[in-house]
N, C-alpha and C positions, 0 to 999 in steps of 0.2 A: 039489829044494831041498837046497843041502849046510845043515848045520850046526858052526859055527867053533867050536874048543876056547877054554876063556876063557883071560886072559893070566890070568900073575901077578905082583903086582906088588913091589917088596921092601919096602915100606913096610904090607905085609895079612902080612910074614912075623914071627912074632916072632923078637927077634934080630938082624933088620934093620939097616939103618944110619938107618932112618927110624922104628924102634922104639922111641927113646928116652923116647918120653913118650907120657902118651893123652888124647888129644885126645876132646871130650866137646861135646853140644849136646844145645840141650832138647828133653826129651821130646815127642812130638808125638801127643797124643790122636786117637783115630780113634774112631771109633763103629762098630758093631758091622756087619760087613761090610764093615768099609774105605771108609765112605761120609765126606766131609767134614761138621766141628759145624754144625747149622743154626743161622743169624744167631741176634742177640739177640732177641726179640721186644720190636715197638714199642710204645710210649706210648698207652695208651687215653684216646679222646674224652673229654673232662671232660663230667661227664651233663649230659643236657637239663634248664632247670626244668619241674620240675612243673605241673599245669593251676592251681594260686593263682598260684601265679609268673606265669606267662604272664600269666591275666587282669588279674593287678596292671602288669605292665607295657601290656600295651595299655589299661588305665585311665588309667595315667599320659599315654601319645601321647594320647589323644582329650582328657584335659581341657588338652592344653598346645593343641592344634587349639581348642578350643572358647574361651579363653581367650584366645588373640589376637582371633579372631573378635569375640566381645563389646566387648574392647577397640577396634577397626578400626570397632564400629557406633557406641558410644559417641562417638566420634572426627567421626565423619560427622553425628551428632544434633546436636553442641555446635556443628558448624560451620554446620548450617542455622537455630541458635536465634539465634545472634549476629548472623548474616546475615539472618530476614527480620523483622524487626520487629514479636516475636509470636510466634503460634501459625507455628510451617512448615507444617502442616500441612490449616490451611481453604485453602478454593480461595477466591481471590484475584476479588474483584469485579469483573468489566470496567463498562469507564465505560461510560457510559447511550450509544447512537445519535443522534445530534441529526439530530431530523427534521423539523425547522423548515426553512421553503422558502429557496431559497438567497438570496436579494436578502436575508429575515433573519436570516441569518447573518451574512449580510456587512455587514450595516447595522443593527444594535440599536438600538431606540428611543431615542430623545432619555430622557436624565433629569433634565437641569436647565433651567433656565426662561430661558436668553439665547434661545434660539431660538422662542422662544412667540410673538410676534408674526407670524414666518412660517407658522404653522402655525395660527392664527386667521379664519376669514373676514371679509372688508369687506365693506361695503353690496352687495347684492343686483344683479347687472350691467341695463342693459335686457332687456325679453323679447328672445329672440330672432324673427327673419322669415325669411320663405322656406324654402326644399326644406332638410329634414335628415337627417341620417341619426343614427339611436338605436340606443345601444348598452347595454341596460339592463344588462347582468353590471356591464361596466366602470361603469356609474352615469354616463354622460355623449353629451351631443350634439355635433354640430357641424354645418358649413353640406356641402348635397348639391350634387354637378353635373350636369350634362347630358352629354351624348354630346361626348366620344368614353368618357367615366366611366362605367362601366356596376360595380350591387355585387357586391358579392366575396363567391365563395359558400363559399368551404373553408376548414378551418382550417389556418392556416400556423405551424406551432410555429419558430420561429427562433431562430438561433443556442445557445447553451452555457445561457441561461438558459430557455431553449423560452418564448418570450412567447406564448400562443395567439390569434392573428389570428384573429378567427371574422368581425367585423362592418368593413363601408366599402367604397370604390369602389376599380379599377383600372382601367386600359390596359394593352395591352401594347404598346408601342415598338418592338420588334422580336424576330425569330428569329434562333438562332446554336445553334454546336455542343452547347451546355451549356443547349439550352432557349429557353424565354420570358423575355422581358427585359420590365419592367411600370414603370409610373410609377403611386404608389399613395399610399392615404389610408387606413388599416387603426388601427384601434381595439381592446385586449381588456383583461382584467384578471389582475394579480399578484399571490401573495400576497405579502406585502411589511412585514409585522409578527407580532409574536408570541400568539400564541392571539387572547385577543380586543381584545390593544390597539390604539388606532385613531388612534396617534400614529407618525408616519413620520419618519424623517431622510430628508429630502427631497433635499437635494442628495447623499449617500451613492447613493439608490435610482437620482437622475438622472444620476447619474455611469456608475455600475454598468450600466446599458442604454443609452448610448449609447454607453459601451468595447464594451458586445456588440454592435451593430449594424454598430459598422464592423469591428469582428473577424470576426464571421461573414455577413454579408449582403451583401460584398463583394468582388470581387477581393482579392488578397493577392500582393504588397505594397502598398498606400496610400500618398497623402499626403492630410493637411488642412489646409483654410485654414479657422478656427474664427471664425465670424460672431456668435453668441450661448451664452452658457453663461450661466445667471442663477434665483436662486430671484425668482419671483414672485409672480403672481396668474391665473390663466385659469376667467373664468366667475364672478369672485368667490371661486374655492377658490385654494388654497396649492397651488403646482408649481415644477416645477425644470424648464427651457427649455435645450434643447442643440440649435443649429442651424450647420450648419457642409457646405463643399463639399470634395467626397472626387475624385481624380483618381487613376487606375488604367488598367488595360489586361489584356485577358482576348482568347483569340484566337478571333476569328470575331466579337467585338463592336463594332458602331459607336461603343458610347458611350464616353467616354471619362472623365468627369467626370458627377456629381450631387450636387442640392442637394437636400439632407435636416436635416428636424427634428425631434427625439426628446420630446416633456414626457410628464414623470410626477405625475400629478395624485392630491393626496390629499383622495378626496370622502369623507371621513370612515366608512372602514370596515377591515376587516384586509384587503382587497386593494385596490392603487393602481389608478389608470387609467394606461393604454400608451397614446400619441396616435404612430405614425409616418406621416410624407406625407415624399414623396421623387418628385423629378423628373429624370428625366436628361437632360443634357448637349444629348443630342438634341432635346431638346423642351421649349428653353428659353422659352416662349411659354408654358407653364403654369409657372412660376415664382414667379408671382404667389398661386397655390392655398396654400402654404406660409407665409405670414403671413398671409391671410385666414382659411384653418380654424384655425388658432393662438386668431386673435380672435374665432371663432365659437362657442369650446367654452361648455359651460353645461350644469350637473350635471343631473341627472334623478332 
């Protein structure tokens, strides 16, 4: 390794033509070992609060928490005072169950006196004669037949008001996919007023089961040609007579048509008498059964 002799330069000579003046700069502080000043030192943290400080402010957050809270229940309390009419807070009574049988729901007793006359007995009818068949629930008789009529041993609850057949005669007419097809004279009782009153709207009740008979005891859809609807008398008691022929079609069934007649007889107690006799189409030769048990009834 050489090493260069240093220049020199005329302006480091005094004398110079670059000597004229002396050029001057600020002093530059070093610290001891020629190390450069260390920075300023930073700005210290502004102290933490103290443990009251602290708990004073989170005293403060909770009661601004707790105080909307109050407010937001307040709010909710006023809305369900206004709104339920009262106490909000009892439980609310449900209505009572009405367990009143259905025909008296649907038919509440008479309360004024236009209809009293219908609902009165007349003079006492002849005894009745010959073969009958007694239906003591129902509270009533009518006339019996011979063969091909043989009595009816089961009970047939029908249609939507379930009327319970227990007592009377049938045939059966014919077999098909859906069963026994019957031509029948069936008797039972309904309950048909309220606890123990023993006054019926009669045409109401009469109405009301013979809409169910042809609703549910027959093909669907229907027609009818309506022969009698009427409040009367059967037996000397107050009834309502609905008789009328029903034309239909059901597959695998001969019959086509039947004549049926529905009375509801009030023998003076909280359940009515159910009279249905019905002949089909097919066996139109007993046609005649259906106005003679009509005229045969007589209370028991």
């Amino acid at each position: 390794m050489s090493e260069q002799t240093p220049e020199s330069f005329p302006w480091q000579q005094p004398g110079g033509r670059f000597g004229s003046g002396l050029v001057t700069t600020a002093p530059v502080t070093t610290a001891p070992g020629g190390a450069p000043p260390p920075p300023p030192p930073s700005r210290p943290d502004p102290p933490q609060p103290d443990g009251p400080q602290r708990r004073r402010r989170q005293m403060l957050i909770f009661g601004g928490i707790a105080g909307a809270i109050l407010g937001l229940g307040l709010t909710i309390v006023l809305i369900l005072v206004f709104s339920s009419e009262g106490n909000p807070f009892r439980s609310r009574e449900s209505a009572p169950t009405d367990v009143r049988p259905p025909l008296a729901q649907a038919c509440p007793a008479p309360t004024g006196s236009p209809s009293a006359p219908s609902t009165q007995a007349p003079s006492a009818p002849p005894p009745a004669t010959g073969a009958r068949t007694t239906d003591d629930e129902a509270g009533i008789s009518y006339r019996a037949y011979g063969a091909p009529w043989v009595p009816w041993t089961d009970v047939w609850r029908a249609g939507t008001l379930e009327v319970p057949y227990r007592v009377g005669q049938h045939f059966v007419t014919e077999q098909y996919s859906a069963g026994s097809y019957h031509a029948s004279i069936l008797s039972a009782a309904v309950p048909a007023a309220d606890n123990d009153a023993v006054t019926l709207d009669l045409e109401c009740v009469g109405r009301q089961v013979a809409a169910d008979v042809r609703a549910e005891y027959y093909p669907q859809p229907n027609t009818m040609d309506p022969i009698r609807d009427e409040l009367t008398t059967l037996g000397g008691r107050p009834a309502w007579v609905s008789s009328f022929r029903l034309h239909f079609s059901a597959p695998g069934l001969t019959a086509t048509s039947e004549l049926s007649a529905v009375a509801v007889i009030d023998v003076g107690k909280t359940t009515a008498a159910v009279l249905y006799v019905s002949v089909p189409g097919t066996h139109k030769q007993w046609d005649h059964v259906v106005d003679e048990v009509l005229a045969s009834v007589r209370p028991v």
